[in-house]
C-alpha positions in Angstrom: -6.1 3.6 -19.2 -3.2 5.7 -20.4 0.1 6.2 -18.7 0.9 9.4 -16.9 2.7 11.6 -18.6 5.6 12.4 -16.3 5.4 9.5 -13.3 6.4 10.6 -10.1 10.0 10.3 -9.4 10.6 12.1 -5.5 13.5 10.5 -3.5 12.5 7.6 -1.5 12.4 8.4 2.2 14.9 5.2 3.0 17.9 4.3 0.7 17.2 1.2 -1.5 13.5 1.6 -1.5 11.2 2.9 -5.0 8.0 3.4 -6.1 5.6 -0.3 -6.5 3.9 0.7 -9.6 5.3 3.6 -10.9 2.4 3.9 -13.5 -0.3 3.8 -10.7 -1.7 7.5 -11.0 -4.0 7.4 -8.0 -1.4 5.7 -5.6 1.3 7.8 -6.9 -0.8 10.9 -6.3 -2.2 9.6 -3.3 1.5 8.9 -1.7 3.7 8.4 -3.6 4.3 4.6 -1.8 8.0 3.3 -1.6 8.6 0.1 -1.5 11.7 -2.8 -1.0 11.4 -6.3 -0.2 12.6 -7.6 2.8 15.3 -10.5 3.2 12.1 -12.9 4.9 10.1 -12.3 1.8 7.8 -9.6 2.9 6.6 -6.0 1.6 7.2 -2.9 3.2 6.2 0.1 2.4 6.8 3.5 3.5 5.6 7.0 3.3 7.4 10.5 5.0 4.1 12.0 5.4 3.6 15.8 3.1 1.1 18.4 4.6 -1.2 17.5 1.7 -1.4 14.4 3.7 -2.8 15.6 6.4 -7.1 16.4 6.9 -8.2 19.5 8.2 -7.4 18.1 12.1 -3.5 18.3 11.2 -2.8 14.7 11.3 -2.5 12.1 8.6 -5.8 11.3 7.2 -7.3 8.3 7.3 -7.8 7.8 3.2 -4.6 8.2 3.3 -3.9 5.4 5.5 -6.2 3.0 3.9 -4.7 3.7 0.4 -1.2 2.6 1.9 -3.1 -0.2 3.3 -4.9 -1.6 0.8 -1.6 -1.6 -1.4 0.4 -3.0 0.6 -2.1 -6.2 1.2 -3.1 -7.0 -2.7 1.5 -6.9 -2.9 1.3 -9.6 0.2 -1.5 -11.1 -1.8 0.5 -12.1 -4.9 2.0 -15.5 -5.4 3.4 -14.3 -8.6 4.6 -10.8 -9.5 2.1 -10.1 -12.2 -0.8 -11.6 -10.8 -3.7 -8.6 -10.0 -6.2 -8.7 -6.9 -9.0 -6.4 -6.6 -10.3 -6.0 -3.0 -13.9 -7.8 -1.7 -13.6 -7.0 1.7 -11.5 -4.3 3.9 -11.8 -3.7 7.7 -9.8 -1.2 9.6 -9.7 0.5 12.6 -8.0 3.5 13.0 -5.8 2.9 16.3 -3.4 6.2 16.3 -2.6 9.2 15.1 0.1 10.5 12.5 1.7 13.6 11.7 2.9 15.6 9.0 6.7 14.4 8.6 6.3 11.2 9.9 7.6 8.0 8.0 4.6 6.3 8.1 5.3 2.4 7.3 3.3 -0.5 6.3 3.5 -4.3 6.4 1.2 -7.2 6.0 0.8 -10.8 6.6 -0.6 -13.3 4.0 -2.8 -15.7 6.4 -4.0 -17.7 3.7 -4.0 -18.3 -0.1 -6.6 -20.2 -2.4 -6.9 -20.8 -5.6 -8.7 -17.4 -6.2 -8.6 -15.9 -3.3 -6.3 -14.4 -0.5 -7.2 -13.6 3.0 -4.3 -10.5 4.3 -4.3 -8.5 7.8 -1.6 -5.6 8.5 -0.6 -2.9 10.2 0.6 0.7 9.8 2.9 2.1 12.5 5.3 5.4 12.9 8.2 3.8 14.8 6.5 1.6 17.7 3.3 3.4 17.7 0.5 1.7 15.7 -1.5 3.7 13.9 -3.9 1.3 11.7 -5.0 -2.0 12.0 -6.2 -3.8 8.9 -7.8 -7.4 7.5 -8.8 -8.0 3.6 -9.9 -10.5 1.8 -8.5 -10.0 -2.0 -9.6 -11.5 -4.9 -7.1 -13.1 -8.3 -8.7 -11.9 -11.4 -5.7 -13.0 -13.5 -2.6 -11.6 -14.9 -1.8 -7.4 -14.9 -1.2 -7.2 -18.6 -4.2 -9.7 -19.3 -6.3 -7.0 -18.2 -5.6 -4.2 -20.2 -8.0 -5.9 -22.4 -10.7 -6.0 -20.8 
């Protein structure tokens, strides 16, 4: 897979926060998805939601939502910063709804780590008001630059 080009580079909705993977062409097309890490260790990401976020109801769609989601779990996922997890199993449930301008925010909670594999559940929320639910189980198949290769 080739780089982009020209990645992404919009202002970050919160000071101190940039893009995960700036070389990610579906997420950054998708969001783009800012990120910091937190002082206790954990991801969050955050989104000010676009109209081109938004389905044809008005309200933040629900791809969109599972995107965020599933990024932000394989991040909680990593014991290491390079290691790469693909997803075997999502389940959401779609809880609330979000609109266009919102700054839509993610977190996640690694419940447990094995060798190879990494059981996650989050959340996404606009302020106190929950809009998405989420559990995964991720899989390790190595190291990101190992993988290039094949």
């Amino acid at each position: 897979m080739s780089e982009p080009k020209n990645p992404p580079s919009p202002s970050p909705p919160l000071d101190g926060y940039i893009i995960y993977d700036p070389v990610d062409p579906f997420e950054n097309d998708a969001g783009p998805f800012h990120w910091r890490l937190l002082p206790d260790g954990s991801h969050h990401f955050v989104l000010r939601s676009e109209p081109r976020h938004a389905n044809a109801f008005g309200v933040i769609h629900g791809g969109l939502l599972m995107t965020m989601a599933d990024l932000t779990m394989a991040v909680t996922a990593k014991a290491e910063a390079d290691d790469a997890y693909v997803t075997v199993s999502f389940n959401s449930e779609f809880v609330a709804a979000g609109q266009v301008g919102d700054l839509v925010e993610a977190r996640a909670e690694l419940v447990r780590r094995t060798g190879s594999m990494a059981f996650i559940r989050g959340h996404i929320h606009v302020g106190d008001n929950t809009l998405f639910v989420c559990s995964a189980v991720m899989k390790r198949v190595g190291k990101r630059g190992a993988l290039k290769n094949g």
